[in-house]
C-alpha positions in Angstrom: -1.9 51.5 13.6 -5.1 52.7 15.8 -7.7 51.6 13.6 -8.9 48.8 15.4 -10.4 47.3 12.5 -7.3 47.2 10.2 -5.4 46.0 13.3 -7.7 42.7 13.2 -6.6 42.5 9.2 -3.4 43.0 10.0 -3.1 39.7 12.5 -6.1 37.8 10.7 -3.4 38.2 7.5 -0.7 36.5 10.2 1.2 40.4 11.4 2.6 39.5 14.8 2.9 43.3 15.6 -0.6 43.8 15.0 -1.7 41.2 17.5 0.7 42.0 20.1 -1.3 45.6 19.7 -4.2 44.0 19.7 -3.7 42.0 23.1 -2.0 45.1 24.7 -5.0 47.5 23.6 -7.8 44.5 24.6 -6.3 42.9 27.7 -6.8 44.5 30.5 -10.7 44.8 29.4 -11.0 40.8 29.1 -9.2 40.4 32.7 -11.3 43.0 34.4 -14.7 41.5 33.0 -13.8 37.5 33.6 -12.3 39.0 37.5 -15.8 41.2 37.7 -17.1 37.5 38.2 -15.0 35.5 39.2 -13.6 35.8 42.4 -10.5 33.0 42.1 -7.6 34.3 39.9 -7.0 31.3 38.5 -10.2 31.0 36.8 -10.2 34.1 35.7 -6.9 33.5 34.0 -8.4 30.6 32.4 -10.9 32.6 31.5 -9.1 35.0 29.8 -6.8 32.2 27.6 -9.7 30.8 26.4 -11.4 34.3 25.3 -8.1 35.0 23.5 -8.4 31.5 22.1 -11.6 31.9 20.6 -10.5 35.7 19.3 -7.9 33.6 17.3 -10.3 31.3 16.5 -12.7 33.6 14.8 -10.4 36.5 13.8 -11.1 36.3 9.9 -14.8 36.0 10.9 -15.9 38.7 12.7 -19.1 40.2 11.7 -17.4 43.7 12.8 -13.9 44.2 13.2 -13.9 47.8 14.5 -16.3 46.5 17.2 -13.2 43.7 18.7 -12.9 44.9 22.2 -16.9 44.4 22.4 -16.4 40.9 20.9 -14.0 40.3 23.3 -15.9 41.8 26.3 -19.0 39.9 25.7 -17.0 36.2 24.8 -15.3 37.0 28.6 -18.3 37.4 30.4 -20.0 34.1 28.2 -16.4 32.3 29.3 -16.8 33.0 32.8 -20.8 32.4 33.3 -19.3 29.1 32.0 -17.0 29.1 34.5 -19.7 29.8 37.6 -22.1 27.7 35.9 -19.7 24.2 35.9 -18.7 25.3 39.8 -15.0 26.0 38.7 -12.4 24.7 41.4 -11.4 25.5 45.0 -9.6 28.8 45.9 -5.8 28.1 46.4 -4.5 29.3 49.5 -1.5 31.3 48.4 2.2 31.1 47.8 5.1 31.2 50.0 7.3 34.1 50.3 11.3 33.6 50.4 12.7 35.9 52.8 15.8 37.6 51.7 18.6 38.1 54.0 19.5 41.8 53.1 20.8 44.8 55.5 18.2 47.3 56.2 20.2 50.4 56.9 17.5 52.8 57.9 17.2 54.2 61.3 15.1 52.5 63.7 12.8 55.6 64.7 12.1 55.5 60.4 11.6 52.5 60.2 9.3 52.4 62.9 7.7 55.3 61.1 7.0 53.4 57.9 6.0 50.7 59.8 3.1 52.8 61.2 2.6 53.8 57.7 2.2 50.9 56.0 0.0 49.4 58.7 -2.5 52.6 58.2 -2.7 52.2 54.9 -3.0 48.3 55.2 -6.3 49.0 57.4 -7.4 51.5 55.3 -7.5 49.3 51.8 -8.9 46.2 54.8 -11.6 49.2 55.2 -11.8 49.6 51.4 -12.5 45.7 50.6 -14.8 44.7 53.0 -16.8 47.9 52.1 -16.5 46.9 48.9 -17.4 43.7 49.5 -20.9 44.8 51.1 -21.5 46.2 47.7 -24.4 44.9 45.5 -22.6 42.2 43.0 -23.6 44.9 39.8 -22.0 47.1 41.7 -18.9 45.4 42.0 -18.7 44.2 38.4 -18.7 47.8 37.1 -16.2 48.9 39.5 -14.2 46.3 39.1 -14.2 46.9 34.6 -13.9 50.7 34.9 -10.9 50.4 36.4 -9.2 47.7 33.6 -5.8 49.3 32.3 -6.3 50.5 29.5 -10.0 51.9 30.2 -12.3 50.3 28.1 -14.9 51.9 26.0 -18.9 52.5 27.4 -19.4 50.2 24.4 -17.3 47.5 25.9 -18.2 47.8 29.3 -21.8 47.3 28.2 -21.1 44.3 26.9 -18.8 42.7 28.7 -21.6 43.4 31.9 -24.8 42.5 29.8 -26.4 46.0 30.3 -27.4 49.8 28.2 -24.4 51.7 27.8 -26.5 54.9 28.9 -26.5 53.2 32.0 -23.2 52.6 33.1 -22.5 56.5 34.4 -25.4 56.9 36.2 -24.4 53.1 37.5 -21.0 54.4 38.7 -22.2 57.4 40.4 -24.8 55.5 42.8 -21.8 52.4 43.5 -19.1 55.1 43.9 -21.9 57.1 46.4 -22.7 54.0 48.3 -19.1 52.8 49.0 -18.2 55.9 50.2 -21.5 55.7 53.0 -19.7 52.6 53.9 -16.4 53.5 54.3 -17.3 56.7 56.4 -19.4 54.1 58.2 -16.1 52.7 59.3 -14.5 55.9 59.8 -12.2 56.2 56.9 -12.8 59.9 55.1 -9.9 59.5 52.8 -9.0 56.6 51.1 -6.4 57.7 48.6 -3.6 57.5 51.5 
């Protein structure tokens, strides 16, 4: 089934299979808007339960089936204005990582190697984040939602951000532009490493 519409029939008339494609199709668009404005994951999680929620809620009511992953996109970014609005909850601090106890059988001249890797690249996405962080919040929002998995549609995008679909390229261009001003401002050229 690709027909979004008949997919929506399909799980509105109780087809597991259908919603499962549904949620894998739609996903990735809901978590990218509610993380486009929320900065604490668990929010955003909540976030996107209670989008999903509501989708179930009002599955045999939508005005336009075929239009679902706009639905969707516009109740996640309603869900998490909510969210800023009532001051959701304090960042948690992380989990702790069990170390395993397993032989590393590499040289030590490659491992040192990779080592050296892995920290370049680790100040190179440091490089990446705080340039991105400098970023304009509209800026950050799109960015953040073009890069869902699956790619959402223009028509989603626009309203899960709240702006003109004609927009959103010429958007992208000028974000994409001005984070790579920053990051040659911190002397990183090449950022796919």
């Amino acid at each position: 089934m690709d027909d979004t519409a008949t997919l929506v029939a399909a799980a509105a008339d109780g087809d597991a299979g259908a919603w499962k494609e549904l949620y894998q199709r739609f996903s990735g668009l809901v978590w990218a808007v509610a993380r486009s404005y929320l900065v604490n994951a668990a929010d955003a999680q909540d976030v996107c339960q209670t989008t999903w929620y509501r989708f179930a809620e009002h599955l045999t009511r939508l005005r336009d089936p075929a239009r679902a992953g706009s639905w969707l996109a516009s109740t996640a970014r309603h869900e998490a204005l909510r969210v800023l609005r009532t001051g959701g909850r304090a960042l948690p601090v992380g989990d702790l990582e069990l170390l395993g106890m397993d032989v590393d059988e590499r040289s030590p001249e490659l491992l040192l190697l990779e080592a050296e890797e892995e920290n370049e690249r680790a100040e190179r996405e440091q490089a990446l984040w705080s340039a991105f962080e400098e970023l304009p919040e509209r800026c950050r929002r799109l960015l953040r939602v073009l890069v869902a998995s699956p790619r959402p549609s223009y028509q989603e995008i626009a309203d899960g951000l709240d702006m003109a679909v004609g927009s959103i390229g010429p958007n992208r261009g000028r974000c994409l532009k001005r984070l790579g001003v920053l990051m040659n401002q911190r002397g990183v050229s090449d950022i796919r490493g």
